[in-house]
N, C-alpha and C positions, 0 to 999 in steps of 0.2 A: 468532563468527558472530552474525550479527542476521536475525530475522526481524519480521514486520510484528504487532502486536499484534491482537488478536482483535477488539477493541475499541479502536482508535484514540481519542484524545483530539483532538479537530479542533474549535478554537476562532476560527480566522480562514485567511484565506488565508496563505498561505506558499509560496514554494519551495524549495527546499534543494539541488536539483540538475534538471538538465535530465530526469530519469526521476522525481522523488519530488515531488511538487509537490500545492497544494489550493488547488482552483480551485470559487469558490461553496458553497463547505461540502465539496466531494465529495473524497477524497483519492486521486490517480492514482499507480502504480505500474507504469512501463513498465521491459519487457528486452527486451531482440534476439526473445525469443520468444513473449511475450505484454502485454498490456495489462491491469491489475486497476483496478478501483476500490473504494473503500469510501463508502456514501453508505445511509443511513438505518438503520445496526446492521447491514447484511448486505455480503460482500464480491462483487463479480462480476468476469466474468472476457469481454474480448471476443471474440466469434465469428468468423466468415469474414464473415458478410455486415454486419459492423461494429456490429449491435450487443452490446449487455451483458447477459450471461442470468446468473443468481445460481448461483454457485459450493455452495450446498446451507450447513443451517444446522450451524455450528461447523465450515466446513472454512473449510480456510487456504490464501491465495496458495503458490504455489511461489514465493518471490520471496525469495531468501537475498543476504545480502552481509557477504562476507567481516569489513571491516572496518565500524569505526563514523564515522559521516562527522558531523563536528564541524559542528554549525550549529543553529540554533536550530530547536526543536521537534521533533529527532530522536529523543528518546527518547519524546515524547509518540504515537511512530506505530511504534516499532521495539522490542525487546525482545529480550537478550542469549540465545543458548540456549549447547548444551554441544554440542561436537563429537562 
């Protein structure tokens, strides 16, 4: 299982799947149930009324995935944990 590292290493645009993408510096993580971003050391997390309010300092997306998805710059945003 992977989860998103604390500290993202975000060095250019990229995307890597239609939910994990980085768009102008900012890295987006969407599921069926929320929308994350990480964008100046802090991660936030989007509202009802569509914006982004900060998810508090050292806490982490809920944003798990099973497997590790082979493409470039995946590890520099993901990080393996233990079941």
């Amino acid at each position: 299982m992977f989860r998103p590292r604390e500290l993202p290493n975000i060095t250019k645009d990229i995307v890597i799947n239609n939910d994990i993408y980085v768009v102008a510096g900012i890295l987006y993580l969407n599921s069926a149930e929320h929308q994350f971003k990480h964008e100046k050391g802090a991660w936030y997390i989007k509202v009802d009324d569509g914006s982004f309010v900060e998810i508090g300092q050292g806490a982490m997306p809920g944003f798990i995935l099973e497997e590790r998805i082979d493409a470039t710059g995946f590890d520099d945003f993901f990080e393996e944990i233990e079941e």
